[in-house]
C-alpha positions as CSV (number, residue, x, y, z in Angstrom):
1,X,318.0,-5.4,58.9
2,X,316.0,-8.6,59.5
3,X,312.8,-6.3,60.2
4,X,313.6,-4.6,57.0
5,X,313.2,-7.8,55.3
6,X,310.3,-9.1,56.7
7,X,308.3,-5.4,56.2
8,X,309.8,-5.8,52.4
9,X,308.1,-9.2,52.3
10,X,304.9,-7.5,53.3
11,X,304.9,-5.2,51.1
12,X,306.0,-2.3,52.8
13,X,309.3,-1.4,51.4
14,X,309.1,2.3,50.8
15,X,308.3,2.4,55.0
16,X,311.3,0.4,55.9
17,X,313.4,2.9,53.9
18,X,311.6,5.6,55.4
19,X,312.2,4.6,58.8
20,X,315.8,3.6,58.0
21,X,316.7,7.0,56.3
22,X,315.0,9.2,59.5
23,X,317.1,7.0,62.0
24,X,320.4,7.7,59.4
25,X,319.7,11.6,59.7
26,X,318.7,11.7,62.9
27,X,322.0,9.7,64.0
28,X,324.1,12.1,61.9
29,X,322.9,15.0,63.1
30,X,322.7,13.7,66.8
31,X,327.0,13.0,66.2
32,X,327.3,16.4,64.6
33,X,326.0,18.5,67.4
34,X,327.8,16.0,69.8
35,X,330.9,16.8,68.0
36,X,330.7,20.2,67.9
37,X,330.9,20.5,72.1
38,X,333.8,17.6,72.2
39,X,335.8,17.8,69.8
40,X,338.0,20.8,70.3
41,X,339.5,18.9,73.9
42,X,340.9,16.3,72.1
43,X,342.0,18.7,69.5
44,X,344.0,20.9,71.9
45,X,345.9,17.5,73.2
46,X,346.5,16.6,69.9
47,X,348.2,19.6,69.0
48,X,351.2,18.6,71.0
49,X,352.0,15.4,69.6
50,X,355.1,14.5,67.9
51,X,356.4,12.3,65.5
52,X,356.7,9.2,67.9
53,X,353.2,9.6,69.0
54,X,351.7,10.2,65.3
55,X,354.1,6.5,65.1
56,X,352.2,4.6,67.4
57,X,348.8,6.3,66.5
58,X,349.4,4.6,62.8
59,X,350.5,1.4,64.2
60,X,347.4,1.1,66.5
61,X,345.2,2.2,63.3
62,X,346.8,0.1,61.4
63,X,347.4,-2.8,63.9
64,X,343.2,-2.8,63.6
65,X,342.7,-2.6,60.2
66,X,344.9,-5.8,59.9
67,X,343.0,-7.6,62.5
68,X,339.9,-7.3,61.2
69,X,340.7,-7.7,57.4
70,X,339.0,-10.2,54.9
71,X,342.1,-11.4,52.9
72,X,343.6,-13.7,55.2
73,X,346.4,-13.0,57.9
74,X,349.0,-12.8,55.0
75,X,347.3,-10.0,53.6
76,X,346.8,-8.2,56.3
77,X,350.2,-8.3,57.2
78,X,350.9,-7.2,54.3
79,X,349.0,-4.0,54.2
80,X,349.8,-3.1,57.9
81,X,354.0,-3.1,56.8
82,X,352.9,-1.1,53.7
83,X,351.1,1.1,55.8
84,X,354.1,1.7,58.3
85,X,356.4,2.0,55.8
86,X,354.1,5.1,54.3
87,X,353.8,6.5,57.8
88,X,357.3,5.9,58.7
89,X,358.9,7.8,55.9
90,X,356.1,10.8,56.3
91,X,354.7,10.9,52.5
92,X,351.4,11.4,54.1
93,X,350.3,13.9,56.9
């Protein structure tokens, strides 16, 4: 980001974003194909989870969204119990 700013200052902005939008599609394209080989592993173990582990998967999530939220630790909190309260009652899937 720094370099970014520095070529921006020397007048070579469009090359920045050049080199910036290359490295984005090469990156996504590089995690798509790497996807497509690995995913379906963790897929088939996923298949045979049950409500107590789809639990603790939201409370982990959600035990890291809190952690690393902006608000405050109030809010956080706050969001995490709203979040286990959706999980724990199943309105989403």
């Amino acid at each position: 980001m720094e370099d970014s700013y520095r070529m921006a200052q020397k007048g070579q902005a469009g090359l920045a974003i050049g080199i910036g939008v290359i490295g984005s599609v090469l990156g996504g394209l590089f995690g798509f194909v790497f996807l497509m080989f690995t995913a379906p592993a963790p897929a088939k173990f996923a298949l045979g989870f049950s409500s107590f582990e789809y639990f603790w998967l939201a409370v982990l999530g959600l035990s890291c969204a809190a952690l690393i939220s902006s608000g405050g630790m109030a809010k956080g909190a706050l969001s995490l119990l709203l979040g286990l309260f959706i999980a724990r009652w199943g309105w989403i899937r």
